[in-house]
C-alpha positions as a LaTeX table, in Angstrom:
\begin{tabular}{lrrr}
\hline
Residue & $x$ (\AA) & $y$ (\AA) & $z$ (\AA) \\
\hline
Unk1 & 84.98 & 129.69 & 167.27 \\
Unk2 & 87.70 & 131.21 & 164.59 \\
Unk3 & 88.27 & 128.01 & 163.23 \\
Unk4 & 84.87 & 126.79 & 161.65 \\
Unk5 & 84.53 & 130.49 & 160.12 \\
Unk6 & 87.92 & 130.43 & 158.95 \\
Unk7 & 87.08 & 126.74 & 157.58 \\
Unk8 & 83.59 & 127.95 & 156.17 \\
Unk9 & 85.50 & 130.98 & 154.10 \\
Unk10 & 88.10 & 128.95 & 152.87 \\
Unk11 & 85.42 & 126.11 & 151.06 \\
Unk12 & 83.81 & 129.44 & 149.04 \\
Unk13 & 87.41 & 130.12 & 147.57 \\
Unk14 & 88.06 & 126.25 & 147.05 \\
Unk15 & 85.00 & 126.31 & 145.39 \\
Unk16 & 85.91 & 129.65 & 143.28 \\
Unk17 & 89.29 & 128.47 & 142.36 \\
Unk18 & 87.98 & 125.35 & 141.11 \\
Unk19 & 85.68 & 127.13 & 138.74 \\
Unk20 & 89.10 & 129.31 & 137.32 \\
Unk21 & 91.05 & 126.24 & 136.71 \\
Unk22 & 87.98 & 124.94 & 134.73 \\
Unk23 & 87.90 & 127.48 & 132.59 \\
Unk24 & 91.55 & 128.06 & 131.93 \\
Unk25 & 91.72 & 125.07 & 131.18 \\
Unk26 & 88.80 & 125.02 & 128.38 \\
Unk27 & 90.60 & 127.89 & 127.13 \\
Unk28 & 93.77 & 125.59 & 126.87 \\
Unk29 & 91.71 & 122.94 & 125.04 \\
Unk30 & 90.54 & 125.63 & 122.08 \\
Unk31 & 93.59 & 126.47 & 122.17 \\
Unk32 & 95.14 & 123.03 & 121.42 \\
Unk33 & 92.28 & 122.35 & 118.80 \\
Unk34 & 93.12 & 125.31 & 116.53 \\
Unk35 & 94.33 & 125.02 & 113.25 \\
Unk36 & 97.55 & 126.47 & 111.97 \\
Unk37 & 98.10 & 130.34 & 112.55 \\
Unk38 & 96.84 & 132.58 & 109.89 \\
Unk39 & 100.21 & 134.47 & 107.98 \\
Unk40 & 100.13 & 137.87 & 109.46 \\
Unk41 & 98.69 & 141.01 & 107.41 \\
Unk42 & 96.55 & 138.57 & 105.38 \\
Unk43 & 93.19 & 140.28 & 106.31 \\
Unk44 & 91.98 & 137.53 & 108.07 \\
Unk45 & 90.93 & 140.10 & 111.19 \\
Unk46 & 91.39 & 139.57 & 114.71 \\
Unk47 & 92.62 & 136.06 & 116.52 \\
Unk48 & 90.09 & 133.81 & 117.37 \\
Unk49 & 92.42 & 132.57 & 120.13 \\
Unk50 & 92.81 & 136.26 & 121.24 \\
Unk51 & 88.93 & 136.67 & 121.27 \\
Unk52 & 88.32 & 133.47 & 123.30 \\
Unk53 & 91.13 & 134.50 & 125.94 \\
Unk54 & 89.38 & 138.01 & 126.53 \\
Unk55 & 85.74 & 135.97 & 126.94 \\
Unk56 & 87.53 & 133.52 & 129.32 \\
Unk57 & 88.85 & 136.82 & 131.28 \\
Unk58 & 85.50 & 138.55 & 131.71 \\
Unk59 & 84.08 & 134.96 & 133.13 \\
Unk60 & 86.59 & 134.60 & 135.56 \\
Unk61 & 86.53 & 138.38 & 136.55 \\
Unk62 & 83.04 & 137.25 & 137.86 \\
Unk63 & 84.33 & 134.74 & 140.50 \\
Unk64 & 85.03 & 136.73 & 143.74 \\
Unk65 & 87.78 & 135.26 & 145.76 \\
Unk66 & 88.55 & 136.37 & 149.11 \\
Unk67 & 91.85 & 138.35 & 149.34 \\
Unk68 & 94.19 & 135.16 & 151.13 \\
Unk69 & 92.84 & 133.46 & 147.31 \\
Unk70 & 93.39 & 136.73 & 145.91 \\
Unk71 & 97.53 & 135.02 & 144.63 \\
Unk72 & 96.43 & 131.95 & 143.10 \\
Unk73 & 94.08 & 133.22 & 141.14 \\
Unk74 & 96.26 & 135.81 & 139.26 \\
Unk75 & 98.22 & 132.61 & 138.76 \\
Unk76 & 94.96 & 130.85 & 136.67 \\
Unk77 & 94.59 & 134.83 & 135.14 \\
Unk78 & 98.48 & 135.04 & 134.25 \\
Unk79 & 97.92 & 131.55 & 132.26 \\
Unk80 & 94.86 & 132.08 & 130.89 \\
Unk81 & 97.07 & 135.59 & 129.01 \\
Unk82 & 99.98 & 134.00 & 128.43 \\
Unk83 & 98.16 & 131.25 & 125.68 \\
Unk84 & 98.89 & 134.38 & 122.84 \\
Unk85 & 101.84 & 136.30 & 122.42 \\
Unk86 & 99.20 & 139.43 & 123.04 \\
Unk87 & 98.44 & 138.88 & 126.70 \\
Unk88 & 102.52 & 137.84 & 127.82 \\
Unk89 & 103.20 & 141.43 & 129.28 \\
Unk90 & 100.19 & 141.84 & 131.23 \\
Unk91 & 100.34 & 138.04 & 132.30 \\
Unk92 & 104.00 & 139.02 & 133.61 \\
Unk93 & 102.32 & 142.03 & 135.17 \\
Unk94 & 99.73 & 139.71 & 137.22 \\
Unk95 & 102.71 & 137.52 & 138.52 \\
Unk96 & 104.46 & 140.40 & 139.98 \\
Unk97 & 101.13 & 141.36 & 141.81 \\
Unk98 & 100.61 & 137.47 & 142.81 \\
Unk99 & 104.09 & 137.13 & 144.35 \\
Unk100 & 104.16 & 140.18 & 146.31 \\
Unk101 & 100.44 & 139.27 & 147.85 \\
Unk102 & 101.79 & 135.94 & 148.68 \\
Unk103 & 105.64 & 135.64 & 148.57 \\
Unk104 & 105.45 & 132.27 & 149.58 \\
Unk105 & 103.40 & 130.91 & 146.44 \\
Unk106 & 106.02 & 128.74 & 144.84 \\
Unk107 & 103.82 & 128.17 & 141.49 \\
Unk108 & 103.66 & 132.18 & 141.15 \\
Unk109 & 107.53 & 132.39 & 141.29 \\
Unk110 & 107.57 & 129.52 & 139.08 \\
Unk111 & 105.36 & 131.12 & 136.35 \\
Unk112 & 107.24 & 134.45 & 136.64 \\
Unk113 & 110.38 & 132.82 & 136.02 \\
Unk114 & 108.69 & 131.21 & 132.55 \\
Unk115 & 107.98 & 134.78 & 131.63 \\
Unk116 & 110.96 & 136.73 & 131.87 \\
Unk117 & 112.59 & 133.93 & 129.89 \\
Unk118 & 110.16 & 134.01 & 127.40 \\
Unk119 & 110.89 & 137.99 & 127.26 \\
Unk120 & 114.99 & 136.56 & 127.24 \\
Unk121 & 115.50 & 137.78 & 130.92 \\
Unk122 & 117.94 & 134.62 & 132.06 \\
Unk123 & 118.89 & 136.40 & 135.24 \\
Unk124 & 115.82 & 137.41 & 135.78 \\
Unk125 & 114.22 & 133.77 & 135.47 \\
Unk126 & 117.15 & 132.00 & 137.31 \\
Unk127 & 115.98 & 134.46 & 140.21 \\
Unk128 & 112.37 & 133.42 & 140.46 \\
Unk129 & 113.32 & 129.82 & 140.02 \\
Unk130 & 115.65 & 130.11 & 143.17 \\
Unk131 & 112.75 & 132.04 & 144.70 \\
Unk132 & 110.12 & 129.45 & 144.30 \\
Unk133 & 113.25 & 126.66 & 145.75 \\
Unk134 & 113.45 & 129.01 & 148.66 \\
Unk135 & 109.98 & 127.95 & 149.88 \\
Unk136 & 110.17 & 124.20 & 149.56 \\
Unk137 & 111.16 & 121.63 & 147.48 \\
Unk138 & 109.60 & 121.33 & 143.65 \\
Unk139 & 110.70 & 119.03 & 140.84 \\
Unk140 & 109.30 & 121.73 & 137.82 \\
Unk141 & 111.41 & 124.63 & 139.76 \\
Unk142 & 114.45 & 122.46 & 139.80 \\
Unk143 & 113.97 & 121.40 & 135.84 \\
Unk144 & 113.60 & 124.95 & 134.35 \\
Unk145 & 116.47 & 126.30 & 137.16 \\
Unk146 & 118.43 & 123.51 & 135.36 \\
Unk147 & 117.55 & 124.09 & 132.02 \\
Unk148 & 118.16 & 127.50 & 132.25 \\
Unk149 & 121.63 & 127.42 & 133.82 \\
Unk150 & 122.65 & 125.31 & 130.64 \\
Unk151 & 121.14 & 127.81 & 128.09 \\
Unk152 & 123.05 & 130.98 & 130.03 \\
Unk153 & 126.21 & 128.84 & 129.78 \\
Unk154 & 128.71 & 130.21 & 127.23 \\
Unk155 & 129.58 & 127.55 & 124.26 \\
Unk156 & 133.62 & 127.19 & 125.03 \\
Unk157 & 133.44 & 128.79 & 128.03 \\
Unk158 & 133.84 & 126.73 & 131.94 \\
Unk159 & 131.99 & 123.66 & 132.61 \\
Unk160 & 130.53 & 125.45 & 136.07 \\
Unk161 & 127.07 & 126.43 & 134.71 \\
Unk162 & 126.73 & 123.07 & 132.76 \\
Unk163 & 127.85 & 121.71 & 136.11 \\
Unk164 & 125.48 & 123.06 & 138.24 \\
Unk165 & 122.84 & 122.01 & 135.91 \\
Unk166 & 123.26 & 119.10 & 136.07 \\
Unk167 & 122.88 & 118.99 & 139.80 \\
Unk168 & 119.42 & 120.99 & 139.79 \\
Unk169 & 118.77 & 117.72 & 137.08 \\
Unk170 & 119.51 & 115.66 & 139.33 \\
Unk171 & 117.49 & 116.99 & 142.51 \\
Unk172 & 114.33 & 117.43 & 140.35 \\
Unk173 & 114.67 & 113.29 & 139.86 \\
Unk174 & 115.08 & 112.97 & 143.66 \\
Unk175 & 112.21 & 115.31 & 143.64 \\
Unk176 & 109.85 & 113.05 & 141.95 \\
Unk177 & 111.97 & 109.52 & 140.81 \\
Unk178 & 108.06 & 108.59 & 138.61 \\
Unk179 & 108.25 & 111.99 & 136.36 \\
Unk180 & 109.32 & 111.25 & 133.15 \\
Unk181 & 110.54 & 115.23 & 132.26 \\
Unk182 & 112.64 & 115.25 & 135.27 \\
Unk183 & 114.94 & 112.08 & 133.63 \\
Unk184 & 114.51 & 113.74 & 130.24 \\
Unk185 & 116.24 & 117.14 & 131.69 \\
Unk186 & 118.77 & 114.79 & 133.28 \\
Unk187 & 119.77 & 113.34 & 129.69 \\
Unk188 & 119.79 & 116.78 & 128.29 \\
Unk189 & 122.55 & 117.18 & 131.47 \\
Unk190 & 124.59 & 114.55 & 130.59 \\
Unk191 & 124.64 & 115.49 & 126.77 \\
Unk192 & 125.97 & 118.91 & 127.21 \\
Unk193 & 128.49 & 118.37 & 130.22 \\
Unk194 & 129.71 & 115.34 & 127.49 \\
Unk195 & 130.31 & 117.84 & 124.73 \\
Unk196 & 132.16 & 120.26 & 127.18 \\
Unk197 & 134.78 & 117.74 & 129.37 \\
Unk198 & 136.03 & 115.96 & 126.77 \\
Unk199 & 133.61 & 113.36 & 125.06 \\
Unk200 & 133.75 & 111.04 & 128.27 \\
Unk201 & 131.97 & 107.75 & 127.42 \\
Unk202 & 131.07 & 107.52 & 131.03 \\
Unk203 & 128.79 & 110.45 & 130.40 \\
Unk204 & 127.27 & 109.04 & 127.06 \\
Unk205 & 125.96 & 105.93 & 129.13 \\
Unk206 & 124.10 & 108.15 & 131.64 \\
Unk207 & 122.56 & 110.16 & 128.93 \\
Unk208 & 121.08 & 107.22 & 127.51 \\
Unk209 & 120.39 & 105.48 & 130.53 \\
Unk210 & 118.34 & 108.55 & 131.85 \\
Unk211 & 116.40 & 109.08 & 127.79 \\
Unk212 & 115.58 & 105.07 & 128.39 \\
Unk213 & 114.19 & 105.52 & 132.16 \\
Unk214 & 111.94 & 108.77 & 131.25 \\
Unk215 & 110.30 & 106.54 & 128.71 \\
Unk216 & 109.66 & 103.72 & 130.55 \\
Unk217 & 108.62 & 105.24 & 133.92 \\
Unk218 & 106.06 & 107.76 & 132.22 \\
Unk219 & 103.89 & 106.79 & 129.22 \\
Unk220 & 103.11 & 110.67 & 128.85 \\
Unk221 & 106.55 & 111.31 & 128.71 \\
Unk222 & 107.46 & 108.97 & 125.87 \\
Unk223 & 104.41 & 111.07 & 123.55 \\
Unk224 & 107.38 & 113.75 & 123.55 \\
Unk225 & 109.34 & 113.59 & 120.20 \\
Unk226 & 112.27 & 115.57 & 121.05 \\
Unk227 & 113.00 & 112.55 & 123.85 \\
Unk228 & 113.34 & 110.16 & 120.88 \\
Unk229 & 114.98 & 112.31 & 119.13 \\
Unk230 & 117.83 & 113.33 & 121.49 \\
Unk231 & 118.53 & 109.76 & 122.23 \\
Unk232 & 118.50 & 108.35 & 118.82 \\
Unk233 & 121.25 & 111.36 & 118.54 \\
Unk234 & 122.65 & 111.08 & 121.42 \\
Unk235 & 126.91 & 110.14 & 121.42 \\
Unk236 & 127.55 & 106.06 & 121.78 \\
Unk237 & 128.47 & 104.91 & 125.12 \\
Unk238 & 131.96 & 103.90 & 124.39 \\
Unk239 & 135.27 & 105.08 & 123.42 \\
Unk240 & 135.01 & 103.84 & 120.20 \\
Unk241 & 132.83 & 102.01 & 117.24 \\
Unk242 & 133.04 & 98.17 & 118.07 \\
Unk243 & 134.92 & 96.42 & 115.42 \\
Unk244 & 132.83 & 95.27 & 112.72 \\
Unk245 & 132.69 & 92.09 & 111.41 \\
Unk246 & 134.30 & 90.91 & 108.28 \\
Unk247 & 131.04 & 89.36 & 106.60 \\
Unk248 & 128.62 & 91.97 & 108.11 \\
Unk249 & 127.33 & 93.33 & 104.92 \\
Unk250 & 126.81 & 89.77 & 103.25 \\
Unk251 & 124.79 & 88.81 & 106.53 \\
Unk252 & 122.52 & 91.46 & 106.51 \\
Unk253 & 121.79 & 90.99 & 102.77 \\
Unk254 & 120.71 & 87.44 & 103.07 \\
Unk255 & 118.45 & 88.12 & 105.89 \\
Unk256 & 116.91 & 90.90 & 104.27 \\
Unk257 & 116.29 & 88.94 & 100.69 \\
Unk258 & 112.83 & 87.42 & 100.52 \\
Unk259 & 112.84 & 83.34 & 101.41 \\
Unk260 & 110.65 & 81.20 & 99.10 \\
Unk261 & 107.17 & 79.80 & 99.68 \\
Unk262 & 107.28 & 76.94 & 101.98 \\
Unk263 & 107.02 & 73.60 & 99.88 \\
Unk264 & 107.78 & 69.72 & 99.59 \\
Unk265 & 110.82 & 68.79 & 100.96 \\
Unk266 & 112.96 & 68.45 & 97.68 \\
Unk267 & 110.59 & 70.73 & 95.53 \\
Unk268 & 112.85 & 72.74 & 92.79 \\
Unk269 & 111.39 & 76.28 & 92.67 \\
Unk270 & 112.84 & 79.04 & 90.20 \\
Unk271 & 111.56 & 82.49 & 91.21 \\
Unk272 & 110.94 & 85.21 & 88.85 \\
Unk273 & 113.87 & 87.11 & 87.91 \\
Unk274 & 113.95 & 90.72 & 88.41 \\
Unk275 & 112.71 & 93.31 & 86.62 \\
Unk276 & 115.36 & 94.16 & 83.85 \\
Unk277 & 117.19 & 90.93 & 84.00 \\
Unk278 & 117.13 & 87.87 & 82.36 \\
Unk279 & 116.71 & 84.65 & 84.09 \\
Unk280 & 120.13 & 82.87 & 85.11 \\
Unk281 & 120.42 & 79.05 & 86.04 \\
Unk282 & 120.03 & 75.58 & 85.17 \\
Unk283 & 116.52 & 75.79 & 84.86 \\
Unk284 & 116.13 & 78.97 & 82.96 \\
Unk285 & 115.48 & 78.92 & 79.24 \\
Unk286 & 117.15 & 81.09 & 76.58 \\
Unk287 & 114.84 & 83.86 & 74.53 \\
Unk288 & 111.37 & 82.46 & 73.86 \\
Unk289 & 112.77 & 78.89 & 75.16 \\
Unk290 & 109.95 & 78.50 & 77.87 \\
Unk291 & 107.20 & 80.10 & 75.40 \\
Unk292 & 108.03 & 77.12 & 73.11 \\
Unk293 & 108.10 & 74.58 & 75.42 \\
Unk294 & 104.67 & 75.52 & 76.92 \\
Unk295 & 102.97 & 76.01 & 73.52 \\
Unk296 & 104.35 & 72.23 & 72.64 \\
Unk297 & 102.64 & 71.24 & 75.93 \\
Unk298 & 99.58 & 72.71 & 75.35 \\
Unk299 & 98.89 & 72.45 & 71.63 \\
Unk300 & 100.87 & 68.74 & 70.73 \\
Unk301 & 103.92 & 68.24 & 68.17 \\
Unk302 & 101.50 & 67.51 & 65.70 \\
Unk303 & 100.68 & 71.49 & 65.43 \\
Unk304 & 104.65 & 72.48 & 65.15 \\
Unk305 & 105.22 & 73.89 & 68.51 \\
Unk306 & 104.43 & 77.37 & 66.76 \\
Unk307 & 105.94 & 80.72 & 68.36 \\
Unk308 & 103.39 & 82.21 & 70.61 \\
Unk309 & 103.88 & 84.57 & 72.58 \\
Unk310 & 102.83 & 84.37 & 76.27 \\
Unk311 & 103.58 & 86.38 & 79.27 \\
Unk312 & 105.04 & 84.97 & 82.80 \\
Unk313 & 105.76 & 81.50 & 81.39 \\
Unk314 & 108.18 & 80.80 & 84.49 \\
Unk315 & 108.87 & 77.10 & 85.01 \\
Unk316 & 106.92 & 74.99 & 87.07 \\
Unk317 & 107.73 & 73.12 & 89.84 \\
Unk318 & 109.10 & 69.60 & 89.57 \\
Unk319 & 106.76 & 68.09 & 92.05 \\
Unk320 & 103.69 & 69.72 & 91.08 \\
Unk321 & 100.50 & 68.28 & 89.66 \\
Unk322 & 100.23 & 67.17 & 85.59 \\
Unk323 & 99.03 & 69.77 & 83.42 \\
Unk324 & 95.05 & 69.04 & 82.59 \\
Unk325 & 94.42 & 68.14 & 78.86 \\
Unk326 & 93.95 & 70.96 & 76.92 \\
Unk327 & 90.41 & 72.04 & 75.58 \\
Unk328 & 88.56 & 70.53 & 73.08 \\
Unk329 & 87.64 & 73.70 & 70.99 \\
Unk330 & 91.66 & 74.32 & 71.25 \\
Unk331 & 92.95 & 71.28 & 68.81 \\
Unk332 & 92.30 & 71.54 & 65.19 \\
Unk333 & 89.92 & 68.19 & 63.89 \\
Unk334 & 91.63 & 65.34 & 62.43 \\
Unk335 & 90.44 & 63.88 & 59.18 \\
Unk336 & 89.38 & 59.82 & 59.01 \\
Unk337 & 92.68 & 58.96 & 58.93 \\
Unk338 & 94.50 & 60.39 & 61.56 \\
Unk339 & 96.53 & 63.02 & 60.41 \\
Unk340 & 95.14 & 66.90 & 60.82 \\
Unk341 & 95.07 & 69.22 & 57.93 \\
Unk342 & 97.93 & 71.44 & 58.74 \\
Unk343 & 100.53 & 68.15 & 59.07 \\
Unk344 & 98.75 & 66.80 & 55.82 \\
Unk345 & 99.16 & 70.53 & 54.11 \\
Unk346 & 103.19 & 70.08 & 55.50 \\
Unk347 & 103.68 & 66.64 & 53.71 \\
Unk348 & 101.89 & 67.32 & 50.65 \\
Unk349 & 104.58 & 68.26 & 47.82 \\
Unk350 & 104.35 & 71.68 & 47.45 \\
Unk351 & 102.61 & 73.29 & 43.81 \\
Unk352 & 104.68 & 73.39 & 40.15 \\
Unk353 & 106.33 & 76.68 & 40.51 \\
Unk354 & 105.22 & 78.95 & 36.96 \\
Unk355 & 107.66 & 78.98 & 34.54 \\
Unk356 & 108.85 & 82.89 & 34.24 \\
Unk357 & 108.29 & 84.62 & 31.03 \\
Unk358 & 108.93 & 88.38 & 30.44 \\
Unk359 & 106.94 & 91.01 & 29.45 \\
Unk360 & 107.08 & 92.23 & 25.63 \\
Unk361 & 107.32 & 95.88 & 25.71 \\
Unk362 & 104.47 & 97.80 & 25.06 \\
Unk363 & 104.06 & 99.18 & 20.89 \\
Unk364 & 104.15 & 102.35 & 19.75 \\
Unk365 & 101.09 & 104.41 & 20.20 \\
Unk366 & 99.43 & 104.58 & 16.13 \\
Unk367 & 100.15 & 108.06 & 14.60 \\
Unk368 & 97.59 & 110.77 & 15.14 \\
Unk369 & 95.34 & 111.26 & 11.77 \\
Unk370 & 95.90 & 114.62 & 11.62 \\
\hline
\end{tabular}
């Protein structure tokens, strides 16, 4: 008869913790959807985010637990504090209480350890990490253990730490082979044991091979821009650069230079020159060459192929279509016989030129009668 009580109390909590997470993690969510932090001492007055952690606090101090709950929900409490910097010592304070109700609540040790090496406490955190390992097996326990073993490792100092890091990496991917962080902490591994034994290329091709499997294993893990940028940073995997060809640079330019349109087979095409430069070729003109040309087109030889000026004259395609006639409000009339007025003006012999003659110099002004 135990048994269905003990199943009947346990569905109340069930039911109560579900109601925590839910609001922890609304809190979360305003969190996330906040703008950029205020400066501090601008008068701006209190937090919001501090204001909406203390209303998520009094709702979830309404849900009664029973006291073998009473652990995991200081967990939900401690991470509803920790989202601002405010509640972080009395979220530590909660965690202490949580694993000492139930010292076999592996995500209470976990969360302490996140604390005290928020508060810079490494001992302290590697502690609680080994503490939540001591009561089964967890791939998040074995990623911070390993992360921080390599930030408690001294820069010069023995490979050992970076060592054992990287076998905590290593177990958190046996932990859970489909979690992209755990391969992500595993090329993190590699990285640092590469810059500490001696640059081993070896070491460089496991880095990258473990930055390319967390992105293709977990799509949520691929969203995170430090993996992308850790392995476009990441050492090569070899010894040393790969010789480089002696017509590299000319390769890359012509692929990278725009092609033409496509065309005729056969069809000559000049393309504009660029900006600054004057046109070069067979088919380029000199200064005001092409304006001429196209004005003689247009207008006849009749009308003297006169200098206008006109903008993007390029030259046109050999193939292409004949120009259409010009307008008829364009051409100048010709008279009865054939020949316009301006060509008739130009053959006409030009006027007798006036003989010149100077100027007598003006008399003397007549003396005044006085």
């Amino acid at each position: 008869m135990a048994a269905p009580a003990e199943e009947a109390a346990a569905e109340p909590d069930e039911e109560a913790l579900r109601r925590l997470e839910e609001l922890v993690s609304e809190l979360l969510r305003f969190r996330d959807g906040l703008p950029a932090p205020p400066a501090p001492g601008n008068g701006a007055g209190r937090d919001p985010l501090e204001e909406e952690m203390e209303k998520t606090l009094k709702l979830m101090e309404e849900v009664e637990v029973s006291p073998e709950a009473r652990g995991r929900a200081l967990v939900l409490r401690a991470r509803a504090l920790g989202v601002c910097e405010a509640g972080s010592r009395r979220a530590e304070e909660a965690l202490s209480r949580a694993v000492k109700l139930e010292p076999a609540l592996a995500a209470a040790w976990t969360r302490l350890g996140e604390r005290r090496w928020h508060r810079g406490d490494l001992e302290g955190a590697r502690a609680c990490f080994a503490g939540a390992l001591q009561h089964g097996e967890d791939a998040e326990a074995r990623r911070l253990l390993s992360m921080v073993l390599r930030a408690g490792a001294a820069p010069g100092g023995s490979p050992g730490p970076l060592r054992q890091s990287l076998a905590q990496a290593e177990a958190a991917v046996r932990c859970d082979p489909r979690d992209g962080r755990s391969w992500y902490v595993l090329g993190n591994a590699y990285v640092a044991l590469f810059f500490s034994t001696g640059q081993s290329p070896d070491l460089a091709r496991r880095a990258l091979a473990a930055y390319a499997q967390a992105e293709r294993v977990d799509p949520e893990a691929a969203k995170n821009p430090d993996l992308h940028l850790n392995r476009a940073t990441a050492p090569p995997g070899r010894s040393r650069p790969p010789p480089r060809p002696p017509r590299l640079r000319p390769a890359l330019l012509a692929a990278a230079r725009p092609q033409p349109p496509p065309g005729p087979r056969g069809a000559r095409r000049v393309l504009p020159a660029a900006p600054g430069r004057r046109p070069r070729g067979p088919g380029a003109a000199g200064r005001g060459g092409l304006r001429r040309r196209r004005h003689r087109l247009q207008f006849g030889p009749e009308l003297g192929g006169g200098r206008r000026r006109h903008r993007h004259c390029h030259r046109a395609p050999a193939d292409s279509a004949p120009r259409p006639p010009p307008r008829p409000e364009l051409l100048v009339p010709l008279d009865p016989g054939g020949v316009s007025p301006l060509a008739a003006a130009q053959r006409a012999p030009p006027p007798p030129r006036r003989p010149w003659r100077p100027r007598p110099w003006p008399s003397a002004p007549p003396p005044s009668p006085n």
